[in-house]
Each structure stands twice: as structure tokens, then as C-alpha cells.
C-alpha positions in Angstrom: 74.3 -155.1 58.4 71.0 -156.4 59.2 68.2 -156.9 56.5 65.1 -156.4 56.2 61.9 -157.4 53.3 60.1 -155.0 51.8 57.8 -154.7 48.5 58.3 -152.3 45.4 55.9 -153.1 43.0 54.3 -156.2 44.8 57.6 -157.4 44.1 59.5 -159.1 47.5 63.0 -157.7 47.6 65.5 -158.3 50.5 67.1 -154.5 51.3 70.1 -153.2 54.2 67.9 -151.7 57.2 67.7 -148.2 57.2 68.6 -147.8 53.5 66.9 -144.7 51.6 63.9 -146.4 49.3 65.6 -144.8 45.9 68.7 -146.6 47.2 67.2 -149.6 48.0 65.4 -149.7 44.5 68.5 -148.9 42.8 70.5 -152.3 44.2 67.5 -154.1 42.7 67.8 -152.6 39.2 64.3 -150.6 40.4 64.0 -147.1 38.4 62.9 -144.4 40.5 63.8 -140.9 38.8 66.0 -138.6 41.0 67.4 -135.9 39.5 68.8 -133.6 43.2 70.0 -136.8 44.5 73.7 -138.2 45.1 74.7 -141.5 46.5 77.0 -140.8 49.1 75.7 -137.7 50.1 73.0 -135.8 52.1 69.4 -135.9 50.4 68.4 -131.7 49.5 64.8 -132.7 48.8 65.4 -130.2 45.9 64.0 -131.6 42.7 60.9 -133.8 44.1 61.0 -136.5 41.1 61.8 -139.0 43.3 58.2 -138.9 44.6 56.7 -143.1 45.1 53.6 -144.0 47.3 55.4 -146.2 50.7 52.2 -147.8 52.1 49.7 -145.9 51.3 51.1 -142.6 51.6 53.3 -140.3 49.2 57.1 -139.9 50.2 60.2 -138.8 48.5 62.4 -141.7 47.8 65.4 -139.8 48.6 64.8 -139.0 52.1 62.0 -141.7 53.8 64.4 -145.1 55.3 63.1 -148.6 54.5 61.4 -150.5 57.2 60.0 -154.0 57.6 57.3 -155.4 55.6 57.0 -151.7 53.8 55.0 -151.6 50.5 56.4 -149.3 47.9 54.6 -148.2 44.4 56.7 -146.5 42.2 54.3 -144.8 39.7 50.6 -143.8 40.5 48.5 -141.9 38.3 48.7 -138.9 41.1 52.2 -139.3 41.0 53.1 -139.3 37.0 50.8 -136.2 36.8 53.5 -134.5 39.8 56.4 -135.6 37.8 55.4 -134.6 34.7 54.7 -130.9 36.5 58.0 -130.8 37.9 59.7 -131.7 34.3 57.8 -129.5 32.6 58.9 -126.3 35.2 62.3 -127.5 34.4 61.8 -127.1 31.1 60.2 -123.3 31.4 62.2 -120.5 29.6 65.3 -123.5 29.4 67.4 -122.0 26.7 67.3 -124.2 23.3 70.7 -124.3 23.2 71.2 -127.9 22.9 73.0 -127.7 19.4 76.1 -126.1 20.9 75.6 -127.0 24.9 78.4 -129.3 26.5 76.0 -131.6 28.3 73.7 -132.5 24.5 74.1 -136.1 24.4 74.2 -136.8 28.4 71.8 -134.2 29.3 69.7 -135.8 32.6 66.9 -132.9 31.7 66.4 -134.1 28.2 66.5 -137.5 29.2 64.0 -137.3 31.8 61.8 -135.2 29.7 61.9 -137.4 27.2 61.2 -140.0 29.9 58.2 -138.7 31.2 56.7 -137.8 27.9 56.8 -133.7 28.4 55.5 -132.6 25.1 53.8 -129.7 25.8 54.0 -126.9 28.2 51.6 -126.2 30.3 52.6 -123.3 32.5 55.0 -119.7 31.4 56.6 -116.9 33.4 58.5 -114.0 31.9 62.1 -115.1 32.3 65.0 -112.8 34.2 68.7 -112.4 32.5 70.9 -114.6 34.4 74.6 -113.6 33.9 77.0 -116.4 33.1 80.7 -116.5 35.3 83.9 -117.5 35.2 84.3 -119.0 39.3 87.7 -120.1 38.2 90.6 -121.0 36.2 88.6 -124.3 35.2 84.8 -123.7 36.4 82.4 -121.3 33.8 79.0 -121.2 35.3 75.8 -120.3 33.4 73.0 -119.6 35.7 70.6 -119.4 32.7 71.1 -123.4 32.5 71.1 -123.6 35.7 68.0 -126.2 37.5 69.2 -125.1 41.2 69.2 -128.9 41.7 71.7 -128.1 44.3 74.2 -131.5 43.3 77.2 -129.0 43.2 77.1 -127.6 46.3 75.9 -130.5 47.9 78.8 -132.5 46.8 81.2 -129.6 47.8 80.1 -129.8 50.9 79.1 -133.1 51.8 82.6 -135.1 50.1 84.7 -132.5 48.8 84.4 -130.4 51.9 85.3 -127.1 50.5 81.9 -125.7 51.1 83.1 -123.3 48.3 79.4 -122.9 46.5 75.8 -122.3 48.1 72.3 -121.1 46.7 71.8 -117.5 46.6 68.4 -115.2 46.3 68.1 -113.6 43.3 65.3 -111.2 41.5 63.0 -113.5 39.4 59.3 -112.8 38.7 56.9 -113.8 41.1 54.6 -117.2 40.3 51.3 -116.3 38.9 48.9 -116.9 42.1 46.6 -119.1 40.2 49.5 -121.6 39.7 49.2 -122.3 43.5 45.4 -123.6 43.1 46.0 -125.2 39.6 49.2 -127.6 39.8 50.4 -130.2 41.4 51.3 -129.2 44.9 55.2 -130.7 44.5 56.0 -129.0 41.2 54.3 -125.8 42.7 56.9 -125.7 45.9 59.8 -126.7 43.6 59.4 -124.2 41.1 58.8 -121.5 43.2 62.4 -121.9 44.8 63.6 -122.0 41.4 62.5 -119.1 40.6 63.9 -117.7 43.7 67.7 -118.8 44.1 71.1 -119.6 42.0 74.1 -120.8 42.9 77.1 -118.5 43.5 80.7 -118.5 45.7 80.2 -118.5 49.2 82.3 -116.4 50.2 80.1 -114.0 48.6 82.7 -112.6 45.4 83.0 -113.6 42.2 85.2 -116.2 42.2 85.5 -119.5 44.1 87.5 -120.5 47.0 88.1 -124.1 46.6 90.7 -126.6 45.6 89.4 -126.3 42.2 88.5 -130.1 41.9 85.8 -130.2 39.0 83.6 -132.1 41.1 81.0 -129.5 40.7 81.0 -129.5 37.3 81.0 -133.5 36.9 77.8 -134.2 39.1 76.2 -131.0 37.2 73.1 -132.8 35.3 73.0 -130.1 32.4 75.5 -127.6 30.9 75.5 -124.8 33.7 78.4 -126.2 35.5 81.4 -127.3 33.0 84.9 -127.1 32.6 86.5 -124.5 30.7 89.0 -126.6 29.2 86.8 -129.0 27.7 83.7 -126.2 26.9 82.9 -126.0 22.8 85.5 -128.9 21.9 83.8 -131.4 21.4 80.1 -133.3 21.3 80.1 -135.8 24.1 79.0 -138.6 21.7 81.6 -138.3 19.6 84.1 -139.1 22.6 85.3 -142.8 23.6 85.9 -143.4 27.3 88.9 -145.4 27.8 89.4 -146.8 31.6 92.6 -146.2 33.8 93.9 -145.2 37.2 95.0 -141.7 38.2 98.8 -141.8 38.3 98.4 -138.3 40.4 97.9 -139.5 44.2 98.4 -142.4 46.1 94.6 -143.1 46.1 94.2 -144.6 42.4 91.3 -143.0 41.3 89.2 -144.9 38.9 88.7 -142.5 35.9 88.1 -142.5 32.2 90.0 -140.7 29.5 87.3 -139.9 27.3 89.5 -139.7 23.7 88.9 -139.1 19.7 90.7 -138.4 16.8 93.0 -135.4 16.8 91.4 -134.0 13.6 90.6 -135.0 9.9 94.1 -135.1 8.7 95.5 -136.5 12.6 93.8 -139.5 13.7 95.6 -140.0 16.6 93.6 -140.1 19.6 94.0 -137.1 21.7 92.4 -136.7 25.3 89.5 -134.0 25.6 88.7 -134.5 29.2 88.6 -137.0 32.3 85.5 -138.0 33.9 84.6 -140.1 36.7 81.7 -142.2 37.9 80.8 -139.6 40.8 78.0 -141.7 42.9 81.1 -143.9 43.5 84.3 -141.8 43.6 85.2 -138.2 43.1 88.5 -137.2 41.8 90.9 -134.1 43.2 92.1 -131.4 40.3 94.9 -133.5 39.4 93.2 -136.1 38.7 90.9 -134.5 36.5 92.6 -131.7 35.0 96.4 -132.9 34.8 95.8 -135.1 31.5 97.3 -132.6 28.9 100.7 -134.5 28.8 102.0 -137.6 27.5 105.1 -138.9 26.6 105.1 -140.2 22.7 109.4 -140.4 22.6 109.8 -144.1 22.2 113.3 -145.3 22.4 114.8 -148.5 22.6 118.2 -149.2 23.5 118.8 -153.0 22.7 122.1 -152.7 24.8 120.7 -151.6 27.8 117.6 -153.8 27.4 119.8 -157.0 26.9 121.7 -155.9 30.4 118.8 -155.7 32.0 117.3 -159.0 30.8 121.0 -160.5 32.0 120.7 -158.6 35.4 117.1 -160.1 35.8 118.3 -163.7 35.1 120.9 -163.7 37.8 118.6 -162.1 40.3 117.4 -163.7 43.2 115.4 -160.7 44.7 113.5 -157.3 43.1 113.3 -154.8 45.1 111.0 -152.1 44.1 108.8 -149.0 45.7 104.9 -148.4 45.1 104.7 -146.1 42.8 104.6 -148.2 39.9 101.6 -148.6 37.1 99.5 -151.4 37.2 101.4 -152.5 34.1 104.8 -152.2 35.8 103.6 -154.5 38.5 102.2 -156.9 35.8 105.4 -157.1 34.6 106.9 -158.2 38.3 104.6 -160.8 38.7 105.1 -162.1 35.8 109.2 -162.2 36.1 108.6 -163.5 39.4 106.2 -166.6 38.3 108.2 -167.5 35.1 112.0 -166.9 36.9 110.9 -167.9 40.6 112.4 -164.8 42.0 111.6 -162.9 45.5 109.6 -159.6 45.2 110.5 -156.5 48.0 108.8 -153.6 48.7 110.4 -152.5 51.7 107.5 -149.8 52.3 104.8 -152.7 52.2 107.0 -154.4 54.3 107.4 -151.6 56.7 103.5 -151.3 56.8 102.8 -154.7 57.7 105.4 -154.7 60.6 103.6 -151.4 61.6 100.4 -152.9 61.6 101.1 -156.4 63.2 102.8 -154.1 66.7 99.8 -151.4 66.9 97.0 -154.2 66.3 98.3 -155.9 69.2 98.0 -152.9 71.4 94.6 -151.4 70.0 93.1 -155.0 69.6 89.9 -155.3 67.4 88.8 -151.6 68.0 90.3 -150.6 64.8 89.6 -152.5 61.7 91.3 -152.6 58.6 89.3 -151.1 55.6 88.8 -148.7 52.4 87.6 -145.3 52.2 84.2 -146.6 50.4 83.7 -148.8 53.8 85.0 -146.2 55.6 82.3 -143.7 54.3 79.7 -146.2 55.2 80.4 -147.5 58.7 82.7 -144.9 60.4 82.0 -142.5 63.4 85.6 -141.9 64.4 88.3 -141.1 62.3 91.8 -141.0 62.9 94.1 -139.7 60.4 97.9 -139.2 60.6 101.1 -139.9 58.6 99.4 -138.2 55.6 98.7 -134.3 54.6 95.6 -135.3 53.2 94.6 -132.2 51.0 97.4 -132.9 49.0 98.9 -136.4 50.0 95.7 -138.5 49.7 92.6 -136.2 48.7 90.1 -139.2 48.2 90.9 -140.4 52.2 90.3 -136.5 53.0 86.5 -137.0 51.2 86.1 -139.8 53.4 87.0 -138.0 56.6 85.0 -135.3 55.7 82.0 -137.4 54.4 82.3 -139.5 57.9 81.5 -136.4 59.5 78.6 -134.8 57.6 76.8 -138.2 57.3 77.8 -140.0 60.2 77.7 -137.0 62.6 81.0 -138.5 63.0 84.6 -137.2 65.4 88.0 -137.5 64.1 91.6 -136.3 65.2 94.1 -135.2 62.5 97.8 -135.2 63.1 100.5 -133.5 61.2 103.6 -130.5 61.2 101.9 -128.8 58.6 98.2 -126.9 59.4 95.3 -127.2 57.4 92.7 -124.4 58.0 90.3 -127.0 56.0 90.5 -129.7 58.2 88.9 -128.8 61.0 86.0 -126.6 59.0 84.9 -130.5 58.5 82.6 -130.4 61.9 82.4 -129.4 65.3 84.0 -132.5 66.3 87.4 -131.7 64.2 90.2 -131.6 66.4 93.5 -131.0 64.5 97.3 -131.8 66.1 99.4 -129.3 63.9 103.1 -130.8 66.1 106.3 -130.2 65.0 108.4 -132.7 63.1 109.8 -135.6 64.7 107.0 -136.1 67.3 105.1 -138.7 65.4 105.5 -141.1 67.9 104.1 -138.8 70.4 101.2 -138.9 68.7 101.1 -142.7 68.1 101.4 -142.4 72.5 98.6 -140.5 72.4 96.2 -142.3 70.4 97.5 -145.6 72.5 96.6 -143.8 75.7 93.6 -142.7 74.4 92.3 -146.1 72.4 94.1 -149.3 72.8 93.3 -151.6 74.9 95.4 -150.9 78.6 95.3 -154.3 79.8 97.4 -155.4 75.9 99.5 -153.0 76.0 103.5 -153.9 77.5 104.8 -152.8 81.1 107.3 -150.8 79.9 104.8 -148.8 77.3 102.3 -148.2 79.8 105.0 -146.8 82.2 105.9 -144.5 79.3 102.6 -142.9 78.9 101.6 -142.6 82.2 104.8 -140.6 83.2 103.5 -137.6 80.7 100.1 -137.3 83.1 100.3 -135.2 85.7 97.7 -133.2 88.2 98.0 -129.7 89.7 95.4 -127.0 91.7 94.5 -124.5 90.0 92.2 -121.4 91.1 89.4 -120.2 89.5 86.5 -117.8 89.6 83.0 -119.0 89.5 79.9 -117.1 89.8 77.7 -118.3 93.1 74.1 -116.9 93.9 74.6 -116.0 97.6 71.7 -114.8 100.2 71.4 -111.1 101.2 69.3 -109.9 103.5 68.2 -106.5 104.3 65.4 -104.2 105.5 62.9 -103.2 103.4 59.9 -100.1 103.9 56.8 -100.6 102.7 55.4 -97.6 100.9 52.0 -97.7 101.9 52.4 -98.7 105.8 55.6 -97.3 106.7 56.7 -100.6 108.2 59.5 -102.3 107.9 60.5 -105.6 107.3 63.2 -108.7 106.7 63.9 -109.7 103.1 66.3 -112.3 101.9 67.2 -112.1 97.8 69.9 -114.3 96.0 72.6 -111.9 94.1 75.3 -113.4 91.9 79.0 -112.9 93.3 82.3 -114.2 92.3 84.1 -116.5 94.1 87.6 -118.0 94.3 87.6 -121.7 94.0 90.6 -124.2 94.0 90.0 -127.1 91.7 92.5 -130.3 90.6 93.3 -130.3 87.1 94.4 -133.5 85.0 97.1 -132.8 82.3 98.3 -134.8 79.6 102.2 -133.9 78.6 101.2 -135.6 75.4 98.6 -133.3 74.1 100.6 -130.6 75.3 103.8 -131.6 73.5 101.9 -132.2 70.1 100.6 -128.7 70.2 97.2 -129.3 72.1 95.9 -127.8 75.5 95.5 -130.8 77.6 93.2 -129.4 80.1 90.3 -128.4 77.5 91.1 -131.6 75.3 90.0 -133.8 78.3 86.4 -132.3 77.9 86.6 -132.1 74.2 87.3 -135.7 73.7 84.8 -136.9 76.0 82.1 -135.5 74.1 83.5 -136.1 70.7 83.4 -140.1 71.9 79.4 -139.8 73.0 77.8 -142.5 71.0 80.5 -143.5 69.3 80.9 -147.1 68.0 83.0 -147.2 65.1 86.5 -146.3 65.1 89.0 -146.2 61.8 92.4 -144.9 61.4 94.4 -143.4 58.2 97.9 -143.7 58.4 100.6 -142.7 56.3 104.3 -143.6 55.6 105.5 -140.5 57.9 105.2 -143.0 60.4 105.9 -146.2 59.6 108.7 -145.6 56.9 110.1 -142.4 57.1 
């Protein structure tokens, strides 16, 4: 990625081309405040704090791209007195609940009013009773807490891809008039949409319609979002985040167990929630929810364990599968560097094989990479192998997010249909073939990517005796000349007029077919046009696949 210089500060900094200014200033340990904004997805524009002067003129942070030789100033007088505004509309008829609300102690509206110095209030409304709800087994939302900072439904949408949550009108009072003259124009704007919406399900009942992640609730900067689980157990200072890896998927979710003692008389530590560092990864319900269970039985059988340690000696070879704990594959390499034996993972093994044939055949226009760099440089996304709702939910974020960011295209493959999938974008197109074709559809992505000229004699044969041509008639609507006589009114003569009318014709045209798509479940003759334009302007090609098709 290319790089270009810019100034924050008067301070020379070295930046990725077309990077967001707050982003930009946050990989050089730069504080702009943001409260609306989230890393990896689209800016909202909805909280305005982000506000900074880029030469010479104000711009929000979150939304104006870095260019060369820009000059940025972070604070101006002009622009303090707008951020101050905003945090002190915040902070308007906010209950003062924050002895008993989940989010005291990592509340982003008390730290940035604290951060801006909000120590008075300069501006009142009469305040509107906003009901609290229960969206879901795990979700309880309280729209009087609620900053309509729009992170939730963002994230739903942008990397979850449930869409399950938008901003709804509702009935507050109207902004005193003289407000419009007296304030700063940015915390004028703002608060008079937040006066004006709250969040609510999207498919306009009560209750949500989602895959009941949490994600919503983490990203949530105050207390309106939170999981029901966790809500009035606990302060969040009093909690001790303790690092691990999600054991749930095959995507290893970094998270943190955030423990403390049991109670006075029980000091063992108990788990009170899971959270995650959400500008980097998001976690699926599992992940986050699936933490109230452990196994404190400790046996030991010295028998078995002196077998074992027998068996281990005389082995020349381990053979083991990949769902093991980082400390169970500790524990391998560690037999295997102090008792020279051979490790196997026959899956690994079948992976690598996999990988070595296809890369052959696709050459470099598929690159090996992780859903993070995935996110970043992706406009065509191939996933198959994998039922990734359930199978891998962080690679399904990342197809998702390649589409909403990237105005990206992708094909997914697999027996068993996902209504979600192909909700993603307009580009979506979704292969829901029965079991046992999976190399059909490895064909078809050959036919459609690899390089032709790579691939063998025999394979190119193969594909090319599934395409086939026929005539088909159709009807298409022509203008066509009539003539006739027309009077005129006035003069009684008559005269020639030609018109065009619309008419239906028959019209034979040749149609290319792929057996392929048709054998996967696909209409060949409308996927032709589809996947042209899903491939306008696309540069950057990556493919998810799963063990349904190289081990299985």
C-alpha cells in the first residue's frame, strides 16, 4: 500500500493513502475523540466529536481520506467550543444512574465529558419517557440511556450482517428555535436527530431477528445496550480480564474472561462475562455467551498416565486432529523437541496437498491470507467447504464486511441454504447444490478463475464438455413505422403521416450454457450476465475453503 506525508499538529507523520484522518491519527498514538465511529466499519457521521481543521477547513475525522502534504489541527478554539456543545447535549436529561448502570467504570460519555471539561449545562428540553425492552433472550435495551450513536446497528450491519437493528422516529419535543441561532452549528444538527430517533428491531416488532451475537451490546459506549446475563452482577472495575481463545468455532476468537471472586465466603474466581476488543474482532453468541461451564473434576489415574508416558516413549509418530487447545499443542511440541518424534495432522496435511494442486491451476490470482487482511484488501470472495453462519462465523463477518466496504462480489457454495447469505449485497450469488458435488464446484470456479493456459489437457477437456450452445426464441419489443392518412380539421385535407408504434417480435437468439452452473443448482444462462457484472472493477480475489473439500 502506497504512503503518503501528512501533518497533524505541525507534526510530520508517514500515513497508508486514502486512510480516514482519525485512523491515520490513531496509528500514531494521535487522540482525536470519536465517539459514533468503529474501525472496520462504515463512518455514520452521527456523533460529530470527531470534528479537526484539515488545511484550513473544518472536517469530520471519520469520514474526510488523507492526502498528500495535508495539514491537520486537532483542537481549535472554534472547535473545543463545538465539542464541548455536543457533550453537553449528550449529557441533557441523561439519567444519573451511574451508581447502579452496567457501563459506570467504562462509560465513553463520562469519560469524554470528563475529557472535555463539561461542568455545566448550558442548554434543557423537557425529556419524553422512553420505554426500556427485552429484544431477546440476552439483549435488554434502555432507550432512556440511549445516545443514538448508531455503533449497534452499524456493526450489525456492516460485520455482523444481520441488519437486525436500525434508528426509528419517535415523539420527542421539539428544539427551542433560539437553540438554532445560539449554538454551535454541529451540536445543533446532532442533537436535533437525537431528539428525533431510537433504535428498535427492524423488522419492526418487538423482538430481534438476529443470531443473537452480543455485538450490539459490546460496541454500545454506555449502559443502553447490555447483556441480560451479566446486567446488575457486578461493577466493571471490580472484574479482572483474563486472555484466552474461544474454544467454540474453528476461528479462535481472541476474548477475555473477565473473572472475580465467587462471593465473601467463595473466593474462587467465577466468570461474569466475556468481552472482546471489538475495533479488531467481533465474536458469534458462542463465543460470548457459552462461558457458564467448566469442568472442576480433576482426576488422575497414575496407571493410565504411566501407559501413556510408556506409549509415548516407544512412538515414532503422533498423530493428532486440530481441535486441540493451545496448551495441548504446547504439550506436542514439546514431546516432539525433547523425544525427536514426527507430528501428523492428517487434515493439515490434506490442506497443504489441496493447496499446492489448485495454486498451480489458479496461479497468483488468489493469495493466501486472514480474515483481518481479507477485510482490508478484498473485492471478491469465494467461500465454499464451510457453512459459515455456523461453521466459521468470524470468516462470514469478513465476507460480509468485503461487501459493504469494498463494494465487493462473492460466490458461496454449499448443500445447505442460508437465506443470510446473500442479503450481504447485490452481488451475492449463493450455490445451494446437493451433496457430493463439491468438485463440481471446484470446476466451476477453475473455469471461471484459474488461469486456462496452467491448467492440464485432460482438466480443460473436462470442463469444456459441460458448455454447450442452443437457439432459443424470444420476444422483444421493436418500434416499427406506420403510416396512414390523416384529415386536417380546419382544411379538410388530407395527408401522409408516418408514427413509430411498439410491436412484439419473435427473435431467434444463441444462448451459451454452462452444465456446471446448472448442475450446482444455478441458471447458467442468467449467471453468464450476472458474473460479468459482479467482476467490473474487480482486482482482488480471495477464497475461503473448508475441510468439505479437501478432507471429507
Amino acid at each position: 500500500m502506497s504512503k503518503v506525508n501528512i501533518k497533524i499538529d505541525g507534526k510530520e507523520y508517514e500515513v497508508n493513502e486514502g486512510e480516514y484522518i482519525l485512523n491515520a491519527a490513531r496509528a500514531n498514538d494521535v487522540f482525536i475523540p470519536a465517539i459514533c465511529y468503529l474501525t472496520r466499519c462504515s463512518p455514520t457521521l452521527a456523533c460529530r466529536i470527531c470534528l479537526v481543521e484539515a488545511d484550513g477547513k473544518q472536517v469530520y475525522a471519520c469520514n474526510a481520506k488523507v492526502k498528500e502534504g495535508m495539514e491537520v489541527t486537532v483542537d481549535t478554539p472554534n472547535i473545543l467550543e463545538e465539542r464541548r456543545a455536543i457533550m453537553e447535549v449528550y449529557d441533557v436529561n441523561h439519567p444519573l444512574q451511574c451508581g447502579v448502570c452496567d457501563k459506570s467504570g467504562e462509560c465513553e460519555l463520562q469519560n469524554y465529558t470528563l475529557e472535555l471539561g463539561v461542568d455545566s449545562q448550558s442548554y434543557m428540553i423537557q425529556d419524553t419517557k422512553r420505554e426500556t425492552a427485552n429484544w431477546s433472550s440476552v439483549l435488554h435495551y434502555d432507550a432512556g440511556l440511549c445516545i443514538v450513536c448508531e455503533r449497534c446497528t452499524t456493526v450489525c450491519k456492516d460485520m455482523i450482517g444481520d441488519a437486525a437493528i436500525t434508528t426509528v422516529k419517535r415523539g420527542g419535543e421539539a428544539l427551542d428555535k433560539g437553540y438554532k441561532d445560539s449554538m454551535p452549528k454541529d451540536a445543533y444538527s446532532m442533537w436535533n436527530k437525537l431528539q428525533k430517533s431510537v433504535i428498535a428491531p427492524s423488522n419492526g416488532t418487538e423482538f430481534t431477528d438476529c443470531s443473537d451475537c452480543g455485538e450490539c451490546a459490546a460496541v454500545c459506549p454506555v449502559g443502553a445496550l447490555v447483556s441480560r446475563d451479566f446486567q446488575y452482577t457486578s461493577n466493571a472495575w471490580d472484574l479482572t480480564r483474563v486472555p484466552a481463545v474461544s474454544a467454540h468455532s474453528s476461528d479462535g476468537f481472541q476474548i477475555y474472561y473477565e473473572v472475580k471472586p465467587t462471593s465473601i465466603e467463595d473466593r474462587s474466581e467465577k466468570i461474569f462475562r466475556v468481552t472482546n476488543e471489538w475495533n479488531y474482532v467481533s465474536l458469534d453468541g458462542a463465543a460470548r455467551f457459552a462461558y457458564d461451564f467448566e469442568n472442576r473434576d480433576v482426576t488422575k489415574d497414575e496407571q493410565a498416565l504411566g501407559k501413556a508416558v510408556e506409549a509415548f516413549k516407544k512412538a515414532q509418530t503422533i498423530r493428532f486432529n486440530s481441535v486441540i487447545t493451545n496448551e495441548e499443542a504446547l504439550m506436542l511440541q514439546m514431546i516432539k523437541e525433547k523425544m525427536g518424534v514426527k507430528l501428523y495432522n492428517p487434515e493439515v496435511r490434506a490442506f497443504q496437498k489441496f493447496l499446492a494442486y489448485y495454486q498451480k491451476a489458479s496461479g497468483n490470482r488468489f493469495y493466501t491470507t486472514d480474515a483481518d487482511a481479507l477485510m482490508k484488501k478484498s473485492d471478491f470472495v469465494i467461500a465454499m467447504g464451510t457453512a459459515l453462519r455456523n461453521d466459521s462465523p468470524g470468516l462470514k463477518y469478513a465476507f460480509n464486511n468485503v461487501q459493504k466496504l469494498n463494494k465487493g462480489a462473492g460466490l458461496y457454495f454449499h448443500p445447505v441454504g442460508d437465506t443470510l447469505i446473500p442479503s450481504f449485497g447485490k452481488n451475492v450469488e449463493c450455490f445451494t447444490h446437493k451433496v457430493g458435488l463439491e468438485e463440481a464446484a471446484l470446476y466451476l470456479v477453475l473455469d471461471l478463475f484459474a488461469d486456462k493456459e496452467k491448467l492440464p489437457d485432460d482438466v480443460k477437456e473436462y470442463i469444456a464438455s459441460f458448455k454447450s450452445s442452443e437457439t432459443k426464441t424470444i420476444k422483444e419489443k421493436v418500434m416499427k413505422d406506420v403510416t396512414e392518412m390523416v384529415k386536417d380539421e380546419e382544411t379538410g385535407e388530407e395527408k401522409e403521416v408516418t408514427k413509430k408504434v411498439p410491436e412484439m417480435v419473435e427473435k431467434e437468439i444463441t444462448v451459451e450454457r454452462n452444465g456446471l452452473v446448472d448442475l450446482l443448482g444455478g441458471d447458467s444462462e442468467k449467471f453468464t450476465d450476472t458474473f460479468e457484472k459482479m467482476m467490473k472493477k474487480k482486482e482482488s480475489f480471495s477464497m475461503m475453503i473448508g475441510e468439505d473439500f479437501y478432507y471429507h
